[in-house]
VMD Tcl script that builds the backbone (N, CA, C; Angstrom):
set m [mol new atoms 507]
animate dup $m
set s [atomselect $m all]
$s set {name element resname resid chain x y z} {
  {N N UNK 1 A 0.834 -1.198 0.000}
  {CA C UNK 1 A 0.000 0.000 0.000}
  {C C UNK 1 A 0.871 1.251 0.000}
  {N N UNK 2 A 1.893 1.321 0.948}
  {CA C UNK 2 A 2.993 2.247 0.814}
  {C C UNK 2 A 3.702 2.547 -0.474}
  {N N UNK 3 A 3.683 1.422 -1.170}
  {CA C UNK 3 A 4.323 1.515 -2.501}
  {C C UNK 3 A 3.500 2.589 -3.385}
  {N N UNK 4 A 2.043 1.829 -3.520}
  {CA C UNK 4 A 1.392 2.175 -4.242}
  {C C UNK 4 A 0.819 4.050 -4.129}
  {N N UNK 5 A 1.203 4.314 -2.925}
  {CA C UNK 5 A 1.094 5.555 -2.586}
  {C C UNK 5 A 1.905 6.832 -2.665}
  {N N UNK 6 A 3.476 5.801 -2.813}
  {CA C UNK 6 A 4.617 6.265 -2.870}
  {C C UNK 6 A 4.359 7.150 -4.797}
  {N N UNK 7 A 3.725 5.812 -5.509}
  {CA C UNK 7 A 4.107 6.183 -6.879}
  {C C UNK 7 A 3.114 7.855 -7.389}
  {N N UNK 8 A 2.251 7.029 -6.384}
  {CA C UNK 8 A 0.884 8.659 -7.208}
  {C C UNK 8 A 1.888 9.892 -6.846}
  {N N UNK 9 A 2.097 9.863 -5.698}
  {CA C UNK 9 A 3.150 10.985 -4.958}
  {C C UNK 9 A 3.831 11.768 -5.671}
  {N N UNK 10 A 4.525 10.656 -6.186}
  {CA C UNK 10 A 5.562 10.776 -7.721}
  {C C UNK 10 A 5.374 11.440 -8.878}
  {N N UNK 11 A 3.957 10.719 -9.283}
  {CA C UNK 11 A 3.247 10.987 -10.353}
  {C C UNK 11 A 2.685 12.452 -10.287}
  {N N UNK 12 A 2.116 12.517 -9.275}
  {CA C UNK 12 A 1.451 14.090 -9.366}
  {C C UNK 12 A 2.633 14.956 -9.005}
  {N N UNK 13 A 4.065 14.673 -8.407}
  {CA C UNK 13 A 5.146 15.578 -8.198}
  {C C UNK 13 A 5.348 16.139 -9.882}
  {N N UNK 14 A 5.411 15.112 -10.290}
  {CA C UNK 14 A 5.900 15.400 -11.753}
  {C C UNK 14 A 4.426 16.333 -12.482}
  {N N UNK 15 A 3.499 16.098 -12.535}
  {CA C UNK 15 A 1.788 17.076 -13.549}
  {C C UNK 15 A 2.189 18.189 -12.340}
  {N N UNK 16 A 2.698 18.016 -10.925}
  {CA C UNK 16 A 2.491 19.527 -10.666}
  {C C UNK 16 A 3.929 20.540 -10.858}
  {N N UNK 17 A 5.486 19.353 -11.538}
  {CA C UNK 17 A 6.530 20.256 -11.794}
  {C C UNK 17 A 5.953 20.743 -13.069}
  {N N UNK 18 A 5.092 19.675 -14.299}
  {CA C UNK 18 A 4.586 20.324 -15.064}
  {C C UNK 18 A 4.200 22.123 -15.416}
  {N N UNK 19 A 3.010 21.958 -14.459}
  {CA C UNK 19 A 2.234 22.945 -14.596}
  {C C UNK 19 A 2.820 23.987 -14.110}
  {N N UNK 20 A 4.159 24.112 -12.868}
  {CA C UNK 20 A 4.673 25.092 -12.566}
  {C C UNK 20 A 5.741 25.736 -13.590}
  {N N UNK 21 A 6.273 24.991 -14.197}
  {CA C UNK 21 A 7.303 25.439 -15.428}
  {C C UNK 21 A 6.350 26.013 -16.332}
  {N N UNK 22 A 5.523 25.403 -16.805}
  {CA C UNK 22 A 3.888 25.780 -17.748}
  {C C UNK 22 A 4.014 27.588 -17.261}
  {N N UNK 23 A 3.360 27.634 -15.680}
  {CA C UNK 23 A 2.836 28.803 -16.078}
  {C C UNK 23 A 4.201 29.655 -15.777}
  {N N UNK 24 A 5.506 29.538 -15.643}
  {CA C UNK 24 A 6.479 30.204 -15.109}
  {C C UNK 24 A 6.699 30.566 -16.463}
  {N N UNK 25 A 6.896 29.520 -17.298}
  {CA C UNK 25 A 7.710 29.843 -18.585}
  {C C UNK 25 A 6.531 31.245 -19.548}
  {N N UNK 26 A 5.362 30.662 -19.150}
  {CA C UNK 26 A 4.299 31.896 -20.193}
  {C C UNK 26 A 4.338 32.742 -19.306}
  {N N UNK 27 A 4.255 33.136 -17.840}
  {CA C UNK 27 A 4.695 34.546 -17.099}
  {C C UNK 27 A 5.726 35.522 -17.934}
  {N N UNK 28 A 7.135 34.577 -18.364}
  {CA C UNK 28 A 8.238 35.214 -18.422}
  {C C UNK 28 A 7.894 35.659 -19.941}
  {N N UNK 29 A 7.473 34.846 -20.712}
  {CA C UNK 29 A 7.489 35.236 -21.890}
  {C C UNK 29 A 6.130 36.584 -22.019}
  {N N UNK 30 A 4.993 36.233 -20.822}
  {CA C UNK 30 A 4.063 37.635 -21.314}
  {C C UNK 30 A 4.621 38.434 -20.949}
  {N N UNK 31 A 5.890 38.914 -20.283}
  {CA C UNK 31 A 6.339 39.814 -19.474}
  {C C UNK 31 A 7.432 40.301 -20.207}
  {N N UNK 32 A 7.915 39.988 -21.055}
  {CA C UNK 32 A 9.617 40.316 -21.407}
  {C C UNK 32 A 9.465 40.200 -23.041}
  {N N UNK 33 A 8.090 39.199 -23.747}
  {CA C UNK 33 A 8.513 39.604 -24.971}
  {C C UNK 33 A 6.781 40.142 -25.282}
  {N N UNK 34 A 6.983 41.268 -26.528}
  {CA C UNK 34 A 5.460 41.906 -26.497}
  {C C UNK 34 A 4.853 41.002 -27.618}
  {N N UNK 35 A 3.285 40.905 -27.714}
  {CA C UNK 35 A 2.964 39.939 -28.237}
  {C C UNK 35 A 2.871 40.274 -29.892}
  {N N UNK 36 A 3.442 39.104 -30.313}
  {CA C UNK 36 A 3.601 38.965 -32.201}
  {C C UNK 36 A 5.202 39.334 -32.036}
  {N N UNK 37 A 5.592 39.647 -31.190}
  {CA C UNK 37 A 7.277 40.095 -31.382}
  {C C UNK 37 A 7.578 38.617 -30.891}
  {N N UNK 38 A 9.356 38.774 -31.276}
  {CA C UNK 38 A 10.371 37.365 -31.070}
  {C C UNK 38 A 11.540 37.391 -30.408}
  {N N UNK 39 A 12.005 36.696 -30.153}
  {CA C UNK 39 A 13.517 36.295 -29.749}
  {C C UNK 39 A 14.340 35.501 -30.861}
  {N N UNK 40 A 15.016 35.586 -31.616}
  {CA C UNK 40 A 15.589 34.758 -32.613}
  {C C UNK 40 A 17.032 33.797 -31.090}
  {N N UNK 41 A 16.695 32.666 -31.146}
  {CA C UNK 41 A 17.463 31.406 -30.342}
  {C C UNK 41 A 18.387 30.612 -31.436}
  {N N UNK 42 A 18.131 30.240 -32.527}
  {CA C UNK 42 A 18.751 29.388 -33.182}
  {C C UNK 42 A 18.083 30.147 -34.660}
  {N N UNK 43 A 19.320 30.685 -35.659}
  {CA C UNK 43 A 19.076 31.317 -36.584}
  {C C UNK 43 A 18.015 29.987 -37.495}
  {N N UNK 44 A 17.496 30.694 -38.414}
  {CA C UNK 44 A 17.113 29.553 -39.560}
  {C C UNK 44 A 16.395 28.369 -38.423}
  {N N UNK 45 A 15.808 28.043 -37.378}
  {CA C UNK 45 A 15.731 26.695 -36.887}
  {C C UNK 45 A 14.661 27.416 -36.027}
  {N N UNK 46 A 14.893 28.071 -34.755}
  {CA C UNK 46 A 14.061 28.478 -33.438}
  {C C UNK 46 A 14.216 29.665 -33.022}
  {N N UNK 47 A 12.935 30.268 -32.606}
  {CA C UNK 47 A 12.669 31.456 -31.821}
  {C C UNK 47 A 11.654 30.787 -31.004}
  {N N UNK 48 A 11.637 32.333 -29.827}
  {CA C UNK 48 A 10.627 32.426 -29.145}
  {C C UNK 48 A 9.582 33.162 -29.678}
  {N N UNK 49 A 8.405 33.572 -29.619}
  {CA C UNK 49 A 7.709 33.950 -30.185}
  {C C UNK 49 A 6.455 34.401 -29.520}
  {N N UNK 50 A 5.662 35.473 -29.271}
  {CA C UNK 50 A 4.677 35.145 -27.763}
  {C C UNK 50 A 3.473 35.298 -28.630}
  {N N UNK 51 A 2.542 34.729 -28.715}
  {CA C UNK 51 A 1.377 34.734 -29.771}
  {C C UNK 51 A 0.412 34.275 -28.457}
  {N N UNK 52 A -1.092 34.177 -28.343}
  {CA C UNK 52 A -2.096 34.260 -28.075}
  {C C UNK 52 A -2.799 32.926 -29.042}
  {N N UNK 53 A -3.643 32.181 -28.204}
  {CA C UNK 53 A -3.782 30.758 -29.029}
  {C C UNK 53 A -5.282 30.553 -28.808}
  {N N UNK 54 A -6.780 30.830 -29.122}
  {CA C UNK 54 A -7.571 30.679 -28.679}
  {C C UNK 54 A -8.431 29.195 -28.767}
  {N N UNK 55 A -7.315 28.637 -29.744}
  {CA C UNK 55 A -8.069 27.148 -30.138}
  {C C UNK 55 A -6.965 26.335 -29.396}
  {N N UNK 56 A -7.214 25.035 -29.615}
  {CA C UNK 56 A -6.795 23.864 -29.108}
  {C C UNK 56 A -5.002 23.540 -29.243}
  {N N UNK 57 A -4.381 22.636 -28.999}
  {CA C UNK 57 A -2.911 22.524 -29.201}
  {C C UNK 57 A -2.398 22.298 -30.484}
  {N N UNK 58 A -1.185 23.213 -30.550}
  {CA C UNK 58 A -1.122 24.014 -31.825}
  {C C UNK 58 A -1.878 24.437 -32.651}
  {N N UNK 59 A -2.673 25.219 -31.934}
  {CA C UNK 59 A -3.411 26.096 -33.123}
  {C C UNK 59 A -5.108 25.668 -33.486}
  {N N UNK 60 A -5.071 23.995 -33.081}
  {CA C UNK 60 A -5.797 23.744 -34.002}
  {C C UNK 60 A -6.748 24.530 -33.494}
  {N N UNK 61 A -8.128 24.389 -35.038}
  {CA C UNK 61 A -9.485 25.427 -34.256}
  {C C UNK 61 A -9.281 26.925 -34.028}
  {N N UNK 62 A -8.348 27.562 -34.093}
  {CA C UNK 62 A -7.816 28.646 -33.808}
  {C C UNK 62 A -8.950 29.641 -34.342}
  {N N UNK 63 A -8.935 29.151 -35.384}
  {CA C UNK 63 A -9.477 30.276 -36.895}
  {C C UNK 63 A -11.065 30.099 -36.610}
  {N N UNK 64 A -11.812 29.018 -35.709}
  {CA C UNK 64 A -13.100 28.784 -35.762}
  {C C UNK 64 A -13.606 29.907 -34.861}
  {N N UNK 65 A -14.572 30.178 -35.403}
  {CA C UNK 65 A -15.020 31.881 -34.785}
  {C C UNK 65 A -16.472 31.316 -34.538}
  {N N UNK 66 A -16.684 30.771 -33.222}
  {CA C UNK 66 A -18.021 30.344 -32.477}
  {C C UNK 66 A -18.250 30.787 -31.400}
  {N N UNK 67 A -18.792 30.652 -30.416}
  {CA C UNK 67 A -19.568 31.654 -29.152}
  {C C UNK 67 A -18.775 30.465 -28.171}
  {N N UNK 68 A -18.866 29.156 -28.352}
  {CA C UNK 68 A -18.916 28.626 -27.775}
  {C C UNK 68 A -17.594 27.444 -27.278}
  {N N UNK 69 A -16.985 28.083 -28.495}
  {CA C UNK 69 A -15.607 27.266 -28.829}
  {C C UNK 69 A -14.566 27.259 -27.086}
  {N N UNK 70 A -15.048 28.497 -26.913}
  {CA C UNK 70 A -13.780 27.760 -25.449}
  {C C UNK 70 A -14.741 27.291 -24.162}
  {N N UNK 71 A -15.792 27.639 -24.028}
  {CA C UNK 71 A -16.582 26.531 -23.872}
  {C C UNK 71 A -16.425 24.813 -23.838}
  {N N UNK 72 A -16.634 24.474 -24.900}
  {CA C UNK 72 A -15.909 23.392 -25.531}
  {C C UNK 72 A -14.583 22.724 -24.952}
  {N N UNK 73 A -13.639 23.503 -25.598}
  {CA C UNK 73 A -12.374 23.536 -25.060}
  {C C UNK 73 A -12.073 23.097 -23.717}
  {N N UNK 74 A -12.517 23.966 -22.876}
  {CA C UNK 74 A -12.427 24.252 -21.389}
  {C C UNK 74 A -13.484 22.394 -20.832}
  {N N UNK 75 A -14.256 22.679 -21.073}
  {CA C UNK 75 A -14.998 21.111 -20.977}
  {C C UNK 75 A -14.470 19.968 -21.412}
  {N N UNK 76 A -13.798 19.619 -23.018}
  {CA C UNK 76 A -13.304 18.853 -22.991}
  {C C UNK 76 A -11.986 18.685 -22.529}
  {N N UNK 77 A -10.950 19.744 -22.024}
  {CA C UNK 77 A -10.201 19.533 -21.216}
  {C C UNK 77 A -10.420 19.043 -19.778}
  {N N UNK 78 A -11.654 19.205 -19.118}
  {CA C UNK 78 A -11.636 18.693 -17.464}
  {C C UNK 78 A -12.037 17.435 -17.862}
  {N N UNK 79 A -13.369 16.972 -18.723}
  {CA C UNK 79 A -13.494 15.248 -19.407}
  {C C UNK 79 A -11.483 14.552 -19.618}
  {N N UNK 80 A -11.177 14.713 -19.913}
  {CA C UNK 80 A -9.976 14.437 -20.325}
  {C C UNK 80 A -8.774 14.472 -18.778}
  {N N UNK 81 A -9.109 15.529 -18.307}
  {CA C UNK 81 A -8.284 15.661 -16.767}
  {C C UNK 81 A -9.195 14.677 -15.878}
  {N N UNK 82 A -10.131 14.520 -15.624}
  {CA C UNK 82 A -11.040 13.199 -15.146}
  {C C UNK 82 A -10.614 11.803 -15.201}
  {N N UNK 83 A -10.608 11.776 -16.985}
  {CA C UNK 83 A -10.004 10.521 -17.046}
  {C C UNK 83 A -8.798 10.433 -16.696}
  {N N UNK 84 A -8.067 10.999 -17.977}
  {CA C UNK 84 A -6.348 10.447 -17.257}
  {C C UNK 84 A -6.188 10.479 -15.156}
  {N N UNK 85 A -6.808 11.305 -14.426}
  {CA C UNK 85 A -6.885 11.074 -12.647}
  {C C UNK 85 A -7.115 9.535 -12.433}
  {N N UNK 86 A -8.669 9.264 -13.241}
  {CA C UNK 86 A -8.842 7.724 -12.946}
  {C C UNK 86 A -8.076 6.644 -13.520}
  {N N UNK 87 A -7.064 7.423 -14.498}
  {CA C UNK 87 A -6.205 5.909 -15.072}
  {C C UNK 87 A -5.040 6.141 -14.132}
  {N N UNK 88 A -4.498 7.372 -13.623}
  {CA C UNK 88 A -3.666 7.120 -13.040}
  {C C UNK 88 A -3.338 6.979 -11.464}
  {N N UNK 89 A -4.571 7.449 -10.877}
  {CA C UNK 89 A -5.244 6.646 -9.652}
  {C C UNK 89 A -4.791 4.985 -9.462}
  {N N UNK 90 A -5.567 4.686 -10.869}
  {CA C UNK 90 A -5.461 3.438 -10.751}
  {C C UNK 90 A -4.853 2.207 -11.275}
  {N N UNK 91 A -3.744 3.341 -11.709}
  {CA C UNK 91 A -2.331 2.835 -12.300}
  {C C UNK 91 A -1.306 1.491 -11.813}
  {N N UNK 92 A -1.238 0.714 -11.852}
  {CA C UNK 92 A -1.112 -0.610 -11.454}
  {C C UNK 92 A -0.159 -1.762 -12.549}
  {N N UNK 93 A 0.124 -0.802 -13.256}
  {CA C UNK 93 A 1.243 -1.476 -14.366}
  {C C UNK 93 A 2.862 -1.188 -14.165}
  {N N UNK 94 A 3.588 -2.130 -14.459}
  {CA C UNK 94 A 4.941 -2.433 -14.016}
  {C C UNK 94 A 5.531 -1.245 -14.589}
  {N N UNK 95 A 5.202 -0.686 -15.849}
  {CA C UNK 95 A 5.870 -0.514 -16.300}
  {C C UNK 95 A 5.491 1.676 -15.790}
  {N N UNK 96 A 6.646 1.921 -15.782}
  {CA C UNK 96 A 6.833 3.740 -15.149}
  {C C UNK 96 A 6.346 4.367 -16.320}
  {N N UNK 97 A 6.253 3.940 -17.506}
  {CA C UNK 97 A 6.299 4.878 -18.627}
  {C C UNK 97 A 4.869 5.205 -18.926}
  {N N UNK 98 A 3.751 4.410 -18.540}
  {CA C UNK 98 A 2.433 4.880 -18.529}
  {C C UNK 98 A 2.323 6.151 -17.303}
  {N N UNK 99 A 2.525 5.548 -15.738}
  {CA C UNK 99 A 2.431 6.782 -15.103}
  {C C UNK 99 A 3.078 8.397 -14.902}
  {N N UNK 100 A 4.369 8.429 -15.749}
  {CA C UNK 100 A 4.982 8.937 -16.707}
  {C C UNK 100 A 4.454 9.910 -17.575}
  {N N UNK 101 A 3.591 8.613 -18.228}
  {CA C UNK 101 A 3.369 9.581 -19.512}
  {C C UNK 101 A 1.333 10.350 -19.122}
  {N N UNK 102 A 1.071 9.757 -18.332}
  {CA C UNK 102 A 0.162 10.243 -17.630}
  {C C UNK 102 A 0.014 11.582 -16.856}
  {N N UNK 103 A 1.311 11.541 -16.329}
  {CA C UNK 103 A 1.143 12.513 -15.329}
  {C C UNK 103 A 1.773 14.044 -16.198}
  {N N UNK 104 A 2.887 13.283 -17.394}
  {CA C UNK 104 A 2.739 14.739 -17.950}
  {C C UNK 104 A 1.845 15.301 -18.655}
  {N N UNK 105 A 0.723 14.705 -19.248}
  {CA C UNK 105 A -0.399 14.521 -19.806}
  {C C UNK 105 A -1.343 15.737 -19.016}
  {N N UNK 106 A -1.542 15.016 -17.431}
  {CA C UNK 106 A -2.477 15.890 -16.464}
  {C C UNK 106 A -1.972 16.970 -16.556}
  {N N UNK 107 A -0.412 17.018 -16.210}
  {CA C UNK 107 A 0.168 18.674 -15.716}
  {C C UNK 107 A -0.171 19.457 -16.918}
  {N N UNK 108 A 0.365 18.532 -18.435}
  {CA C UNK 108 A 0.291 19.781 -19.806}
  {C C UNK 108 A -1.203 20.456 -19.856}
  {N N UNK 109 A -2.355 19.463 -19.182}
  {CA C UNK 109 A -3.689 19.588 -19.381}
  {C C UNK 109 A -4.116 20.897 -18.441}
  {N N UNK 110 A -3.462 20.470 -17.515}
  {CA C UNK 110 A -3.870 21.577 -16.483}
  {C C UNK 110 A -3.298 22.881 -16.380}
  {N N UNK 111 A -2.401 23.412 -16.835}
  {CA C UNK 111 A -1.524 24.575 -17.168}
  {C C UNK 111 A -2.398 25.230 -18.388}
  {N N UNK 112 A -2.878 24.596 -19.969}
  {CA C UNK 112 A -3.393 25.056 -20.799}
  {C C UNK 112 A -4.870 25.326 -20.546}
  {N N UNK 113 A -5.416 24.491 -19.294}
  {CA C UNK 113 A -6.709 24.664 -18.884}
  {C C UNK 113 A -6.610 25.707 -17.959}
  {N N UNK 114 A -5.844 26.576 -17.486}
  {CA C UNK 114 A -5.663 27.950 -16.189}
  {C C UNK 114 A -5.520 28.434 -17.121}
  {N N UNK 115 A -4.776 28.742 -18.470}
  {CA C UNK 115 A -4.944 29.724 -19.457}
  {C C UNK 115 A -6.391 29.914 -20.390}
  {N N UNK 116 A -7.159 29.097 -20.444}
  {CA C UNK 116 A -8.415 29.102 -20.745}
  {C C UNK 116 A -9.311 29.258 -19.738}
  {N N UNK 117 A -9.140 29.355 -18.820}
  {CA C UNK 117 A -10.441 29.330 -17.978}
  {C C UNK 117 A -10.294 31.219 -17.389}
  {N N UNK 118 A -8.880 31.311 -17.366}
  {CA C UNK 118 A -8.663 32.929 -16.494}
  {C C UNK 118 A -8.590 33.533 -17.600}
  {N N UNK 119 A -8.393 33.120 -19.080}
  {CA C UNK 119 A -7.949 34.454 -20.018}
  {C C UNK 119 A -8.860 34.007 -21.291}
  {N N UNK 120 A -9.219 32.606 -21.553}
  {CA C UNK 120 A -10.009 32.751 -22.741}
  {C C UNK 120 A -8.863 32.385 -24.017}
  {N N UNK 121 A -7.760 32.304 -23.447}
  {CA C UNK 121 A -6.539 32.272 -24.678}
  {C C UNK 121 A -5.148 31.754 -24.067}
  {N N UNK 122 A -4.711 31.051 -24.765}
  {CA C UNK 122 A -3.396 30.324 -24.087}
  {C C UNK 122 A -2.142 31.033 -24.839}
  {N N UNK 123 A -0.872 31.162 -23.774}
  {CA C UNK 123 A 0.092 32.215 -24.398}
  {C C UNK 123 A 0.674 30.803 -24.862}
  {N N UNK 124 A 1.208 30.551 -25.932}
  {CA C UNK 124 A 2.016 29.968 -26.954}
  {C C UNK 124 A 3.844 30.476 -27.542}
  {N N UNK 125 A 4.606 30.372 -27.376}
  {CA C UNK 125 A 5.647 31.065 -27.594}
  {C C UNK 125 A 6.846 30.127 -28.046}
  {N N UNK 126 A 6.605 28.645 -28.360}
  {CA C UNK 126 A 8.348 28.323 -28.748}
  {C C UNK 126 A 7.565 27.907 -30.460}
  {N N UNK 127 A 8.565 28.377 -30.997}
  {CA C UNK 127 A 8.297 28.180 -32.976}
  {C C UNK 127 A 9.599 27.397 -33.500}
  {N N UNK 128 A 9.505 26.842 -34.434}
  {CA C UNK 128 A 10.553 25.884 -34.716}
  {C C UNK 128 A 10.179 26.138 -36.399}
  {N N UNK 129 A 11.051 25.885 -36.763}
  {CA C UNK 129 A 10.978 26.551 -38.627}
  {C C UNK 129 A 12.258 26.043 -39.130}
  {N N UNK 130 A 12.132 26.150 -40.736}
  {CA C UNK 130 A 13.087 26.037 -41.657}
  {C C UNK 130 A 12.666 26.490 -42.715}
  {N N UNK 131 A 13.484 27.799 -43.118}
  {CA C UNK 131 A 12.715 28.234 -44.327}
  {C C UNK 131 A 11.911 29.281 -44.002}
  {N N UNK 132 A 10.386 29.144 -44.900}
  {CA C UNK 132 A 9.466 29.084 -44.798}
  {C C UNK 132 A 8.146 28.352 -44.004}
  {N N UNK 133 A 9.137 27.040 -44.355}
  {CA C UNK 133 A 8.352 25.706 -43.294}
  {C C UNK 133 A 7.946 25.651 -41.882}
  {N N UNK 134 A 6.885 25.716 -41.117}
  {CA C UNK 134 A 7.173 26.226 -40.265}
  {C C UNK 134 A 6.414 25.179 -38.868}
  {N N UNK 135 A 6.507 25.021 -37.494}
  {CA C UNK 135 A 5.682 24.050 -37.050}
  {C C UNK 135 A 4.460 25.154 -36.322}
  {N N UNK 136 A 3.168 25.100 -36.095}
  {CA C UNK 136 A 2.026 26.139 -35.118}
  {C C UNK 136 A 3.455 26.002 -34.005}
  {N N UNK 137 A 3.288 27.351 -33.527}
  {CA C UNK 137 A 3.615 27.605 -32.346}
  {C C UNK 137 A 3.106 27.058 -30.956}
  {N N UNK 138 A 3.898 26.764 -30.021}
  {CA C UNK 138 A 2.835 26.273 -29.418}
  {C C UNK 138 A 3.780 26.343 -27.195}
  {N N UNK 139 A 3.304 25.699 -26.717}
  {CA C UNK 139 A 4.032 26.131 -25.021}
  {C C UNK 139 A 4.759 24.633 -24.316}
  {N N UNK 140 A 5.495 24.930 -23.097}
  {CA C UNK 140 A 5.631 23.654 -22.342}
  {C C UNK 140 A 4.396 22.513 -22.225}
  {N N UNK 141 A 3.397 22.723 -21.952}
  {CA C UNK 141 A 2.003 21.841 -22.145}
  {C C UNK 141 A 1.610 21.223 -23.015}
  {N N UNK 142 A 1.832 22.028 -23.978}
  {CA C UNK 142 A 1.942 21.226 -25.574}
  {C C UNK 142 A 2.506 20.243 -25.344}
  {N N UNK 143 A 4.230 20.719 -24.965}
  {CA C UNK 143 A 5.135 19.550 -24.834}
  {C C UNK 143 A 4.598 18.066 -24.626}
  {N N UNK 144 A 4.310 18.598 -22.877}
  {CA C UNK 144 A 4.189 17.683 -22.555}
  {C C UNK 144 A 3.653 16.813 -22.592}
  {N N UNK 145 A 2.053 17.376 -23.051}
  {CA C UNK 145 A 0.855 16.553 -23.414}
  {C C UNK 145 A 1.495 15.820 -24.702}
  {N N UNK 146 A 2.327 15.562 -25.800}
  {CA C UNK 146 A 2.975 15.078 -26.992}
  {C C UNK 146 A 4.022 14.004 -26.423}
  {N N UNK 147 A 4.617 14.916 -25.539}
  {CA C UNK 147 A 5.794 13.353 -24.446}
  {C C UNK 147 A 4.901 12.581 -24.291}
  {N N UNK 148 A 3.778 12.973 -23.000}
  {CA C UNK 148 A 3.267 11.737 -22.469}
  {C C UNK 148 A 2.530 10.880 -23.108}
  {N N UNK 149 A 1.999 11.503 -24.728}
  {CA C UNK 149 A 0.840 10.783 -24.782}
  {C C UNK 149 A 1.801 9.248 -25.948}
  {N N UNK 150 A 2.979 10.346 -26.351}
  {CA C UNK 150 A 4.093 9.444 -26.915}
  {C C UNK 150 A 4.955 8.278 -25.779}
  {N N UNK 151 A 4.646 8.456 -24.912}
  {CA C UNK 151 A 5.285 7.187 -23.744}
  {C C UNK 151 A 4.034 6.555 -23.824}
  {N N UNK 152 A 2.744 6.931 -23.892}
  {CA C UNK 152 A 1.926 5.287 -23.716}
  {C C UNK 152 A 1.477 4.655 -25.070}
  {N N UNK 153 A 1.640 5.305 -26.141}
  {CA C UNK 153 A 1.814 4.535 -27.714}
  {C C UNK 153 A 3.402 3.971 -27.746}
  {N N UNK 154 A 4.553 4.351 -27.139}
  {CA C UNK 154 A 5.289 3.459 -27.236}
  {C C UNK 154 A 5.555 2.349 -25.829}
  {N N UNK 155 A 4.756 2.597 -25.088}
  {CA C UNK 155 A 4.337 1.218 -24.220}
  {C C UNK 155 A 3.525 0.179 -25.195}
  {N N UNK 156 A 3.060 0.793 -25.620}
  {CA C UNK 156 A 1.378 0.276 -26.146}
  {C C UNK 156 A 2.465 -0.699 -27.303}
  {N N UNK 157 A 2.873 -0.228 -28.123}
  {CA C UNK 157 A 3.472 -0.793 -29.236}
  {C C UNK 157 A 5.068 -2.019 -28.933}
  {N N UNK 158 A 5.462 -1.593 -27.753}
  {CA C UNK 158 A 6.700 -1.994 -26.884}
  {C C UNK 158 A 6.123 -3.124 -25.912}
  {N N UNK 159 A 5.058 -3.060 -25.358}
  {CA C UNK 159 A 5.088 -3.615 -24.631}
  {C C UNK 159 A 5.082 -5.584 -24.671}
  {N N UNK 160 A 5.655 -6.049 -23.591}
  {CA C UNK 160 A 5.820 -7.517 -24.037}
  {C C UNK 160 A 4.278 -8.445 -23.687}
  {N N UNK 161 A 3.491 -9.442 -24.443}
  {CA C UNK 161 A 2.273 -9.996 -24.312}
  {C C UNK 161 A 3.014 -11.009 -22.766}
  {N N UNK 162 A 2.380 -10.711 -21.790}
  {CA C UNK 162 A 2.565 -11.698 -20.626}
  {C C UNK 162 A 1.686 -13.186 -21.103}
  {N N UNK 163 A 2.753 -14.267 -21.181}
  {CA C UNK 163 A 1.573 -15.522 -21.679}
  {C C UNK 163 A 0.730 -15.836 -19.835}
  {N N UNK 164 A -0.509 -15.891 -20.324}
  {CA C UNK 164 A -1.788 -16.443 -19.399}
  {C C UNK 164 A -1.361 -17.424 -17.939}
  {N N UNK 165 A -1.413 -17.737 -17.171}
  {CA C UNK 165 A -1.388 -18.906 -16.148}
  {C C UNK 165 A -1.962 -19.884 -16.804}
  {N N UNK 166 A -1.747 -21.031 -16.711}
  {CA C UNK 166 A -2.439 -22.624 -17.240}
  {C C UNK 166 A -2.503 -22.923 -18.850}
  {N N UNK 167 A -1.882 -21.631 -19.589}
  {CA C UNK 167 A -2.090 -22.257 -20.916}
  {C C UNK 167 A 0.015 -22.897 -21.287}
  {N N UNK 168 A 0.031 -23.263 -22.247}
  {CA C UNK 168 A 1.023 -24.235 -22.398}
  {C C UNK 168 A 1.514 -22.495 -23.332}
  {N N UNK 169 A 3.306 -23.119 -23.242}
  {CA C UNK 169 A 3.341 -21.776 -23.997}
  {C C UNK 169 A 4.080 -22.043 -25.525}
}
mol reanalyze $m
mol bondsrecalc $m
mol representation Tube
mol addrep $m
């Protein structure tokens, strides 16, 4: 039982280092760069960038002009923070890389959900490019929600079939 208590511990240490880097890193950036302006970091490759995001991660939905869209948003983010709580509540697999990829999941969820619920718009600021080519801009939450949800498709795809009790193997 200690174990099992030990890990949530863990787990939510990590969705709540999440969410504190989340909102530290968009503090610094609403504060120091003005919005649509940049930081050039890596010529030709990366800037910072502070943009305003009213749709979903990276961008998507951005452009949809409805009454109700963050609405939406804001709802299907707590459906989604609900679940991943009850999978990782009840997290019970050997393997670290689900609760892992869970918990950065909650934190990315919950950082982009305090920017929607207090402002209506999520600050967005790291851009990655070549060229012309370019990726939506997007924040630490992004990140993370893309790590974690990439640790349980490569559990999912990694993981080894345990053969059954009583069947012959």
């Amino acid at each position: 039982m200690k174990s099992k208590n030990s890990a949530r511990i863990f787990y939510l240490a990590i969705a709540l280092a999440v969410v504190l880097l989340d909102r530290w890193s968009k503090h610094l950036v609403a504060r120091r760069i003005g919005l649509y302006q940049h930081i050039q970091i890596i010529p030709g490759f990366f800037r910072l960038t502070h943009t305003e995001n009213t749709g979903a991660a990276f961008s998507l939905f951005a452009d949809t002009i409805t009454p109700w869209k963050t609405g939406l948003l804001i709802a299907f983010s707590v459906v989604a923070l609900i679940v991943v709580s009850i999978l990782l509540w009840k997290n019970q697999h050997a393997h670290i890389a689900t609760g892992i990829g869970l918990s950065l999941i909650m934190g990315g969820a919950i950082g982009n959900l305090w920017d929607r619920v207090a402002r209506g718009r999520v600050v967005d600021f790291l851009l990655f490019y070549v060229k012309r080519y370019q990726w939506p801009v997007f924040n630490l939450a992004d990140s993370a929600i893309v790590v974690g949800a990439g640790l349980l498709v490569l559990e999912i795809i990694f993981a080894k079939s345990h053969p059954q009790h009583g069947m012959a193997d």
